[in-house]
C-alpha positions in Angstrom: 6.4 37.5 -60.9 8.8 38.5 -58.2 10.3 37.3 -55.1 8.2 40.3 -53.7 4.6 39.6 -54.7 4.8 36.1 -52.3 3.0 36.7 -49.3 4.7 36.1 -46.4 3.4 33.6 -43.4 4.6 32.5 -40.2 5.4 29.1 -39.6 2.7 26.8 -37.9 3.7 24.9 -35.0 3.4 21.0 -35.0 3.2 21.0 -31.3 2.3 23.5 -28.8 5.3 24.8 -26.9 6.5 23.8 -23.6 6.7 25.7 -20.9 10.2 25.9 -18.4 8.2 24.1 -15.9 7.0 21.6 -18.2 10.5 20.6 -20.1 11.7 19.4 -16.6 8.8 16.7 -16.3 8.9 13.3 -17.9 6.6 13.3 -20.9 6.2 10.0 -23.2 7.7 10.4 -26.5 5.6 7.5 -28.0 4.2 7.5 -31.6 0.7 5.7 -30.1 -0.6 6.5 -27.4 -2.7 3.3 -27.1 -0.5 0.8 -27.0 2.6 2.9 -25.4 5.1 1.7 -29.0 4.5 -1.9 -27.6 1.7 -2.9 -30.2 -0.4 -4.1 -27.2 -3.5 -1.8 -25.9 -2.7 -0.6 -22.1 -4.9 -2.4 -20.0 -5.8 0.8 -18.2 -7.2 1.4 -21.5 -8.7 -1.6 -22.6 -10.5 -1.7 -19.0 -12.4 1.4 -20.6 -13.8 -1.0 -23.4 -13.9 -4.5 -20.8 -14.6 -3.3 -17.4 -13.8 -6.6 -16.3 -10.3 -7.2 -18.4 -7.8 -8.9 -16.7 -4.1 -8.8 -18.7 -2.9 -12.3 -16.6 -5.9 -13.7 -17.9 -7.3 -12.7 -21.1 -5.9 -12.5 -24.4 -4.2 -8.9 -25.1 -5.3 -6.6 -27.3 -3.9 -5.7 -30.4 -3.4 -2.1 -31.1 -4.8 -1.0 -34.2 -4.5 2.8 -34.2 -4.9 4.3 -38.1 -0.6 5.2 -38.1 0.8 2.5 -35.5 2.5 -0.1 -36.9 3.8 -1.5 -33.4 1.9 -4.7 -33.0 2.8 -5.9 -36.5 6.6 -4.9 -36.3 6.8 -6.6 -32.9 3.8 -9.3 -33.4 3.6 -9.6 -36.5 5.4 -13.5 -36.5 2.9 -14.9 -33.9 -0.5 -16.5 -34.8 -3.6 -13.7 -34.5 -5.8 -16.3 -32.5 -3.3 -15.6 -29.6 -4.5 -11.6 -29.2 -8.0 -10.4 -29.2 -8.3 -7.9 -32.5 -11.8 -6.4 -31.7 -10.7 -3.1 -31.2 -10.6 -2.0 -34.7 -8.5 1.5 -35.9 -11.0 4.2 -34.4 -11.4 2.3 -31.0 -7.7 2.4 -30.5 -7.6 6.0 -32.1 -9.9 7.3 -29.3 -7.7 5.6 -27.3 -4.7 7.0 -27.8 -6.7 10.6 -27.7 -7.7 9.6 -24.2 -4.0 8.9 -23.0 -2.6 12.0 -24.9 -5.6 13.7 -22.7 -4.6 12.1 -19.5 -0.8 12.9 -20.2 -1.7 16.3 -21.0 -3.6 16.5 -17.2 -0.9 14.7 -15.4 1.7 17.6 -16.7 -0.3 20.7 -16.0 -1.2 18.5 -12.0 3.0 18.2 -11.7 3.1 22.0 -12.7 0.8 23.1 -10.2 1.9 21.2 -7.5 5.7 22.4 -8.1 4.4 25.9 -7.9 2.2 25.3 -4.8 5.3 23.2 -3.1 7.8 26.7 -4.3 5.1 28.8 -2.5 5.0 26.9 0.4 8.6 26.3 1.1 10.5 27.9 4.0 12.2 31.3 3.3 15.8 31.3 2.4 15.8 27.4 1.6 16.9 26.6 -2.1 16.8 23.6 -4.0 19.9 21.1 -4.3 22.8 21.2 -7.0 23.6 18.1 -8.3 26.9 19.4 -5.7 24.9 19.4 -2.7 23.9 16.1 -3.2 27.2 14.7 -3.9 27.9 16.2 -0.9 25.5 14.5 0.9 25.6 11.3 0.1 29.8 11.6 0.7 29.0 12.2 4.5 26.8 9.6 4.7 29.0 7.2 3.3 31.5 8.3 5.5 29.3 8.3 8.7 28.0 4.4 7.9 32.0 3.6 8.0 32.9 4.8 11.4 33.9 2.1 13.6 32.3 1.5 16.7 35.4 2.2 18.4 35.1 5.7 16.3 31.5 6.8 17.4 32.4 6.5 20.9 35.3 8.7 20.4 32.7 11.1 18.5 30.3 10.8 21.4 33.0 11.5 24.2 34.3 14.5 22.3 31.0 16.0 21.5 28.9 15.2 25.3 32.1 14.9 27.3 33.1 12.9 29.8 32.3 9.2 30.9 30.0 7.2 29.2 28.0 6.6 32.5 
């Protein structure tokens, strides 16, 4: 057998490209989604589970997911009775698909509303360089350090005149 009788494939992607739009928006790059790589469930989340979960109050909740090792690497030392452990590995997996879900909707949101905000912006205006903003914030610097003394020379100069 040769090298010419393998078939030939194209590679499958882990992850779904990003789009332009999208690699300029902040996206989590957690392993679990559940717990946010802190080992404790997000109380946004929990609240899903216990409507009426309070995180100042009630014990937090140990994340579980099937591949998250989080809670033990960063828990692991204190006592179990301290954290509630009911939500067991496919509780916090449907977790974390939730918050991959709502990440997911927050992006393609951000995307739109660039797109809508690009449509509706004046013609001929352009967004700031990192330069333009330099710029600006130099002239404001130097504007909040006139002297009194200074901005009434300004004002003379620019309405003329007397002051009354």
């Amino acid at each position: 057998m040769s090298i010419d009788d393998l078939p030939q494939f194209e590679p499958l992607p882990l992850r779904e490209p990003k789009s332009e739009e999208e690699e300029q928006l902040f996206y989590p790059e957690w392993h679990c989604f559940c717990c946010g790589d802190s080992g404790i469930v997000q109380a946004h989340l929990v609240r899903l589970v216990m409507p009426n979960y309070d995180s100042d109050h009630d014990k937090w909740v140990a994340c579980q997911n099937w591949d998250c090792t989080k809670f033990s690497d960063r828990w692991g030392a204190v006592d179990l009775s301290n954290f509630d452990t009911r939500f067991k590995p496919d509780i916090c997996a449907k977790l974390d698909k939730i918050s991959r879900q709502d990440w997911r909707t927050t992006i393609s949101i951000q995307v739109e509303l660039r797109k809508l905000a690009s449509s509706k912006k004046m013609s001929g205006a352009k967004d700031r360089t990192i330069n333009d903003d330099r710029e600006v914030w130099q002239r404001k610097e130097e504007i909040e350090n006139l002297s009194p003394q200074q901005w009434a020379g300004m004002r003379k100069a620019y309405l003329g005149g007397n002051d009354g």
